[in-house]
N, C-alpha and C positions, 0 to 999 in steps of 0.2 A: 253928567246926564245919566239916568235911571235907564237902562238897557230891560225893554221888554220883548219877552219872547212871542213869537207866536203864535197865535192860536192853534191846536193842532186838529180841531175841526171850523168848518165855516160856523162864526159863532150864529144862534138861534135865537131872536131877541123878539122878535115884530110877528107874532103871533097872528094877528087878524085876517079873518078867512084863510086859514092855512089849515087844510085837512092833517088830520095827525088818525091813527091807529095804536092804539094801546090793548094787547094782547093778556085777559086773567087778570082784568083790570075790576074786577064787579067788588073788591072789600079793597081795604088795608092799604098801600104805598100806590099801588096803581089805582087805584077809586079817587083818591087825593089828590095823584100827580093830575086825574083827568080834570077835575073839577077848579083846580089851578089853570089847566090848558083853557080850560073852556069860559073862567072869566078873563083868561086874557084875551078871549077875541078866536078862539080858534074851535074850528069844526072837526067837532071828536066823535071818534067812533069806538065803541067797546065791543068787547069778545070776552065771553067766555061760557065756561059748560053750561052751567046752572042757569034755565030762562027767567024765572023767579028772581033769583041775586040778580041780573043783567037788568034785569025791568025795571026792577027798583033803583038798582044804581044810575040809569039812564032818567027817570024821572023826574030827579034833581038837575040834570043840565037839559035844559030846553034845545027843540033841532039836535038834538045826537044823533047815532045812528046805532041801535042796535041789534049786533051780527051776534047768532049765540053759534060758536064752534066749541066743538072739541081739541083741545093739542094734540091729541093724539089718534085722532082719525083728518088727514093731512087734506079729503077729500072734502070735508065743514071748515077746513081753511081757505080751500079753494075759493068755496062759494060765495065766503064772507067775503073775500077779498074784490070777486070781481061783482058782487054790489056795493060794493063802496065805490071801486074805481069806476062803474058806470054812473053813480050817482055825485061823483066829487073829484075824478080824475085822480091821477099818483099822488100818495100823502106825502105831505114832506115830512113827515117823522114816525115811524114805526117804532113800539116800546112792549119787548117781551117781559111780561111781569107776571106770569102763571109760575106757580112754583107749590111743591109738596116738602114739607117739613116733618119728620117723626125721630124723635130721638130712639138710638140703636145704639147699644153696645155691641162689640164683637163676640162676646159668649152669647150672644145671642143671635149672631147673623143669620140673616134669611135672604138667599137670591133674591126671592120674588119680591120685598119693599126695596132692594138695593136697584129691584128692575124698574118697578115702579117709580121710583125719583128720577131716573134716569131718563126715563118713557115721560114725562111734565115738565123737569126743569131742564133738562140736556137735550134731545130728539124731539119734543116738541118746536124748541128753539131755532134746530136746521130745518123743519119742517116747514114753519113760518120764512124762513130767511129763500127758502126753494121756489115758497111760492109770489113773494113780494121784490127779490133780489132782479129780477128780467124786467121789474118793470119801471126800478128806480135806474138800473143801469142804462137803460133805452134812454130817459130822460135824463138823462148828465145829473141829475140831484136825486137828495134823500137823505135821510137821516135813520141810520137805525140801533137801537139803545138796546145793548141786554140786562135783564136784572139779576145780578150774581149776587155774593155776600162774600163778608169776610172771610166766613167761613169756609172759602177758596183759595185763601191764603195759604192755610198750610192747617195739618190735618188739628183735630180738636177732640177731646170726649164728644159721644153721643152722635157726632155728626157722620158716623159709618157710613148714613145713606145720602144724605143732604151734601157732605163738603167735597166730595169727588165727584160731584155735577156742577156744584159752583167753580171749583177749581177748573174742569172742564169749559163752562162759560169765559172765564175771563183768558183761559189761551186759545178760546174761539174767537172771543173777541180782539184776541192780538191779531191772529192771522187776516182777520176781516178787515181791519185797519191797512194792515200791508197791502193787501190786494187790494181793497177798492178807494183808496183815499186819491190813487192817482187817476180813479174814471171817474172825481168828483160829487163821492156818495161821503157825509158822514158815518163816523161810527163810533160809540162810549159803550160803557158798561158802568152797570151803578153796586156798586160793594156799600150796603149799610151792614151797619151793627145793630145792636138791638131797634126795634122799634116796635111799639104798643098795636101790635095788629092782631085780626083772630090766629094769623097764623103762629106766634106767638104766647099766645093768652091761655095754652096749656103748659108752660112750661115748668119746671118745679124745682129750677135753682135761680138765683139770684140774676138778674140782665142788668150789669152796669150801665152807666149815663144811657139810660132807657128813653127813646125819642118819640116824639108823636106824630101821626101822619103826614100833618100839614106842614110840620116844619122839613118833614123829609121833600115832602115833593116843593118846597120852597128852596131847598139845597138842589135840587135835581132841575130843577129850570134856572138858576141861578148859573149852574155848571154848562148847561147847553147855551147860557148866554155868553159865557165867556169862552165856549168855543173849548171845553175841556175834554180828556178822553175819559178821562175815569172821576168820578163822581164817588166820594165815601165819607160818611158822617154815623153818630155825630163823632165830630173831628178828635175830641180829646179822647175818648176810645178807638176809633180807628188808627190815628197816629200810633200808635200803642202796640196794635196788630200790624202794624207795618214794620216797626222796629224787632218784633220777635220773628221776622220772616229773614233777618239778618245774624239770629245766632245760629250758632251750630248746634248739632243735633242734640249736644248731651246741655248743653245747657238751656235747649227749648223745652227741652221733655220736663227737666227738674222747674225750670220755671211754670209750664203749664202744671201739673203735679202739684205746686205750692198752691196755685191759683184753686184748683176745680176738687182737690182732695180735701175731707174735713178733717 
């Protein structure tokens, strides 16, 4: 007999009329993840800075709801949140996907972009979790997703500013599992590898097995149906960066170095 483990979140399968909230969701993996939610039945709300990007994104799915905040002004989080919840009550799924990417060398470090990734993709993230966390714990359910990357794994060229927020994400999202799995709340975190988005589409070395939006958010509801904590594609690149998260130091450096050096 085939011994299967458990799901380590309550899987997410049945979509219909189930409020969900997706955070920096106006392009790219979360524009896609929403428009996956919203043919499967589920009432979606978007966030993010730009009212232009959000309108348009929101156009394409009929009945949305869109809340345009800022991540980093915590009071446009507030606001969004409780019009939604007066209009749709507690989501069952919250998904932070706002993120800043700029490639940085260290000869060239600058606080202030090291601050700025930090202030988007790390503190906007507890920002949102401050203001949404009191009201999925009241109600014994919820689901809440961070979008991290690989690039958290362990450190990388270029990713000076980007990989110590995502790194940061995915040991927030350990400790959020620990605390709240037993007051009945979900919680994943999504680590992709490359994918074809604008945040992306300046980049100026090579992106292996490079994925495309909708197959990511195809993997990212797949993962919440089977009740996974952590979500990361595409598979035959990620496996890859999972395995180099288990050498040691002199042999990761020479292997990175083989990879990224011409």
């Amino acid at each position: 007999m085939r011994f299967a483990p458990r799901p380590l979140n309550p899987p997410l399968r049945d979509w219909r009329g189930r409020a969900v909230w997706l955070v920096g969701a106006s392009s790219g993996i979360g524009l896609a993840t929403a428009r996956a939610l919203h043919a499967a039945g589920a009432k979606v709300a978007l966030s993010a800075r730009g009212q232009a990007r959000l309108a348009a994104a929101c156009a394409g799915l009929p009945g949305s709801l869109a809340l345009q905040a800022d991540v980093t002004r915590p009071g446009e989080l507030r606001a969004a949140f409780a019009q939604l919840h007066a209009q749709w009550g507690a989501p069952a799924l919250v998904l932070y996907c706002a993120g800043r990417w700029e490639p940085l060398h260290a000869s060239a470090l600058s606080a202030a972009a090291l601050r700025e990734h930090m202030e988007v993709n790390y503190l906007g993230a507890t920002q949102l979790l401050e203001v949404v966390l009191p009201t999925l714990l009241a109600a014994g359910c919820g689901h809440v997703s961070l979008m991290a990357s690989v690039a958290g794994y362990r450190g990388l060229p270029k990713a000076l500013a980007y990989g110590p927020t995502k790194a940061a994400l995915n040991n927030l999202a350990e400790i959020l599992y620990l605390d709240l799995h037993d007051r009945g709340l979900g919680v994943s975190v999504i680590n992709p590898g490359f994918v074809d988005t604008p945040m992306t589409a300046g980049n100026d070395f090579a992106m292996p097995a490079l994925m495309q939006p909708d197959a990511a958010a195809r993997a990212i509801l797949a993962g919440w149906a089977a009740g996974r904590y952590e979500m990361h594609f595409p598979r035959r690149f990620t496996l890859l960066m999972k395995l180099l998260r288990h050498l040691g130091e002199r042999s990761y450096f020479f292997a990175v170095r083989r990879v990224t050096q011409p």
